[in-house]
C-alpha positions in Angstrom: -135.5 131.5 157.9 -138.8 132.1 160.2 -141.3 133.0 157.7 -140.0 131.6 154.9 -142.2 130.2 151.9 -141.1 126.6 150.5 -142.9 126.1 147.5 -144.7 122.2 147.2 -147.3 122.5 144.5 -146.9 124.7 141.5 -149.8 126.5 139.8 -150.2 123.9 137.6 -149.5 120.8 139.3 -152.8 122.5 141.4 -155.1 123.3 138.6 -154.2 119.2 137.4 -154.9 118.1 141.4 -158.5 119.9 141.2 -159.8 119.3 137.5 -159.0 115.9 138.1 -161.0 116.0 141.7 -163.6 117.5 139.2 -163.7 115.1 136.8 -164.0 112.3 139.1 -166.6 113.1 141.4 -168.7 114.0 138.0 -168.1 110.4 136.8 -169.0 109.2 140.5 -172.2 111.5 141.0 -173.7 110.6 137.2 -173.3 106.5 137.7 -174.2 106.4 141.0 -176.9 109.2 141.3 -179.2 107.3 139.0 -178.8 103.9 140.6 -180.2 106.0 143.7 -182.9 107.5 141.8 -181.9 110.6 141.0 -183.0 110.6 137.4 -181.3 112.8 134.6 -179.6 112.2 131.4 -176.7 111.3 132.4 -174.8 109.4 129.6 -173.6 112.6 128.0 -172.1 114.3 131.1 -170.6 111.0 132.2 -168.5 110.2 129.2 -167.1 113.6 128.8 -166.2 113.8 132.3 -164.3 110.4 131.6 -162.2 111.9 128.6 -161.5 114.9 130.4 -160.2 112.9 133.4 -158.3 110.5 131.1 -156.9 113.5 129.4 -155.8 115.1 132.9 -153.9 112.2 133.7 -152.0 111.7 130.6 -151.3 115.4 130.9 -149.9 114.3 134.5 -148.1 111.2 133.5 -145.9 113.7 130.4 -145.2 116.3 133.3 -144.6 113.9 135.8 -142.0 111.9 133.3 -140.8 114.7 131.3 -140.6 118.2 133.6 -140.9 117.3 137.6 -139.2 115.0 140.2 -140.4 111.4 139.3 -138.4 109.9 142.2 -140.1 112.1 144.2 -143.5 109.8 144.5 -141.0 106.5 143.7 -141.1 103.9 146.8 -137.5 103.3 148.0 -135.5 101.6 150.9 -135.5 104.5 153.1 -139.3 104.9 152.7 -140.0 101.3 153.7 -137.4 100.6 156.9 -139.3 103.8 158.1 -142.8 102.2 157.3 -141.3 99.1 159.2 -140.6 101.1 162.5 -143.5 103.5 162.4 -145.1 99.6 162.5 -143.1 98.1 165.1 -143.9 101.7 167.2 -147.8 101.0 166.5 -147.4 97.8 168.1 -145.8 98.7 171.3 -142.2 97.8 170.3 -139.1 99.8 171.3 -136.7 100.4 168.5 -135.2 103.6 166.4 -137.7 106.1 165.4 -139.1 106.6 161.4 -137.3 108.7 159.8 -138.5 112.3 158.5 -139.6 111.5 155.0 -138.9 113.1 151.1 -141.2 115.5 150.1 -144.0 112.5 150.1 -144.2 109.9 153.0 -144.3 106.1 152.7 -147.9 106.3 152.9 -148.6 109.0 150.6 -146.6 107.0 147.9 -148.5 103.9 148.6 -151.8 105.7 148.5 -151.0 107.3 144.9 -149.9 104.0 143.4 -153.4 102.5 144.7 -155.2 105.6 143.4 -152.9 105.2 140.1 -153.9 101.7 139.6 -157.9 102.4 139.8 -157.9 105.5 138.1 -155.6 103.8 135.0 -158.4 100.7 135.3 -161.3 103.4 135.0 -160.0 104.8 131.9 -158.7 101.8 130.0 -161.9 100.5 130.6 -164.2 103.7 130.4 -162.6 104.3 126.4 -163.3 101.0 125.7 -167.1 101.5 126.7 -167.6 104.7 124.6 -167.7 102.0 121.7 -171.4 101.5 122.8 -172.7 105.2 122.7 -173.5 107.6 119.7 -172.4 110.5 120.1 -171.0 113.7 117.5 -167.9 112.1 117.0 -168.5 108.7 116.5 -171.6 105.8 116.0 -171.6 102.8 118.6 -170.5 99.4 117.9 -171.6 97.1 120.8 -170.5 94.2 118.9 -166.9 95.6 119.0 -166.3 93.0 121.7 -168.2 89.5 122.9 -170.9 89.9 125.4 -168.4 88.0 127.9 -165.8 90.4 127.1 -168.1 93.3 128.2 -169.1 91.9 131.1 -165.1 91.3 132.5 -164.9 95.2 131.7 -167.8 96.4 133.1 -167.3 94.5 136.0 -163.5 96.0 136.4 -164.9 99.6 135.3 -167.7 99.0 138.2 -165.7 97.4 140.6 -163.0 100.5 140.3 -165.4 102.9 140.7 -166.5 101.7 144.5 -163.0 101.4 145.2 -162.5 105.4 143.8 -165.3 106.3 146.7 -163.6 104.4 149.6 -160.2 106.2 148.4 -161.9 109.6 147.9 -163.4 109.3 151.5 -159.7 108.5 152.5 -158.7 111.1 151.1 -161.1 114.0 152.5 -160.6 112.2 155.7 -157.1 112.8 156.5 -157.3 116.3 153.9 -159.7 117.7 157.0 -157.1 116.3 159.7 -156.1 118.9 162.5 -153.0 117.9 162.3 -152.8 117.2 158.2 -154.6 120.8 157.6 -150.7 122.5 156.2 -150.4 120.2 153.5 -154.3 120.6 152.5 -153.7 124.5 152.7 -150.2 123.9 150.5 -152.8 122.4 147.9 -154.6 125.9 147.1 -151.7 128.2 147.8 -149.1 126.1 146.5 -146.3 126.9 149.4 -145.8 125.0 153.2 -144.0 127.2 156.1 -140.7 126.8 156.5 -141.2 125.5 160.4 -144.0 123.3 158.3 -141.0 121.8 156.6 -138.2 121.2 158.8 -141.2 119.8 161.7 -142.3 117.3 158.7 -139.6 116.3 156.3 -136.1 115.6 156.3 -133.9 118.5 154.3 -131.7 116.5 153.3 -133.5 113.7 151.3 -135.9 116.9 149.8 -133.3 119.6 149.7 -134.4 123.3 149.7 -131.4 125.5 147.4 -130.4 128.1 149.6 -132.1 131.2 149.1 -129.9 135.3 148.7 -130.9 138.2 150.6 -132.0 139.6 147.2 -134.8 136.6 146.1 -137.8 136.2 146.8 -139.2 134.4 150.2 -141.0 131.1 147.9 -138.2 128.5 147.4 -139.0 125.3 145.3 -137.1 122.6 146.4 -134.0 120.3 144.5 -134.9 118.1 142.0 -133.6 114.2 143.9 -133.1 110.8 142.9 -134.7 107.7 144.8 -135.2 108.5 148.3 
């Protein structure tokens, strides 16, 4: 088995990961860059960078639903009594060891619902605002909606988008990790060693089909249920 490939992120699940990174540091860089005085015209690059990002994610919502594991990233008992001891061993308590997680760890799950739940607030709210720009396509209506119902949403689409920075940071942080660096590489060439897997997850709650002498050395992994 030394040598072996194990497939974690498919060509396309990639391309999604980093049009999405795209899209979203545009949208950060063209509302924030002007605040800082960087002065462009902005408006344009900012809203399609929004409808390109909300059109990535619904994309990633069909796939996720429709043709890959959607337990996979699903939070279940296993995930938090091993959240519960890696907290108990933070704090100096004795007790059983966590145990090896899925193909995701508790922590990876909670970060993606918390990145889910911004990212879904940005574009409800983002396709709301385009109601108050010309463009091409369409002629703006500001008085779609009250002035007090504008403020709520701009205050939820602002108030999103510093949250999206601290979880981008969060992000790079543990991406440029030492000890995190095989799942960052798994993100451009798609595949994790096979010591890479048995060191970090357990086999049998993210279940590699057993491979013939005949196949070729990159293996994707079972579909599951809830872990």
């Amino acid at each position: 088995m030394t040598g072996e490939r194990i497939l974690r992120h498919q060509l396309t699940d990639r391309l999604y990961h980093w049009v999405m990174a795209a899209a979203a540091l545009v949208c950060l860089f063209t509302a924030f860059l002007p605040i800082l005085g960087w002065k462009f015209e902005w408006v344009t690059a900012h809203w399609i960078a929004g409808v390109v990002l909300s059109a990535a994610v619904v994309f990633h919502i069909v796939r996720a639903v429709f043709w890959q594991d959607f337990w996979a990233m699903v939070i279940g008992w296993r995930d938090v009594r091993s959240s519960w001891r890696m907290a108990m061993r933070a704090l100096g308590r004795s007790g059983p060891p966590a145990q090896l997680p899925a193909k995701y760890s508790p922590l990876q799950k909670i970060y993606h619902k918390v990145v889910a739940a911004v990212v879904l607030a940005l574009i409800a709210t983002g396709l709301l605002m385009l109601a108050k720009i010309d463009t091409r396509f369409w002629r703006r209506n500001p008085y779609w909606l009250a002035d007090s119902q504008w403020g709520i949403i701009y205050a939820i689409h602002g108030l999103c988008a510093m949250a999206m920075i601290t979880l981008i940071i969060t992000h790079i942080y543990f991406a440029l990790r030492s000890e995190k660096l095989w799942m960052t590489r798994s993100m451009f060439r798609g595949w994790i060693s096979h010591e890479d897997y048995v060191q970090h997850h357990d086999p049998a709650r993210w279940p590699v089909p057993a491979r013939k002498e005949d196949e070729p050395a990159l293996t994707a992994p079972i579909r599951h249920g809830p872990a």
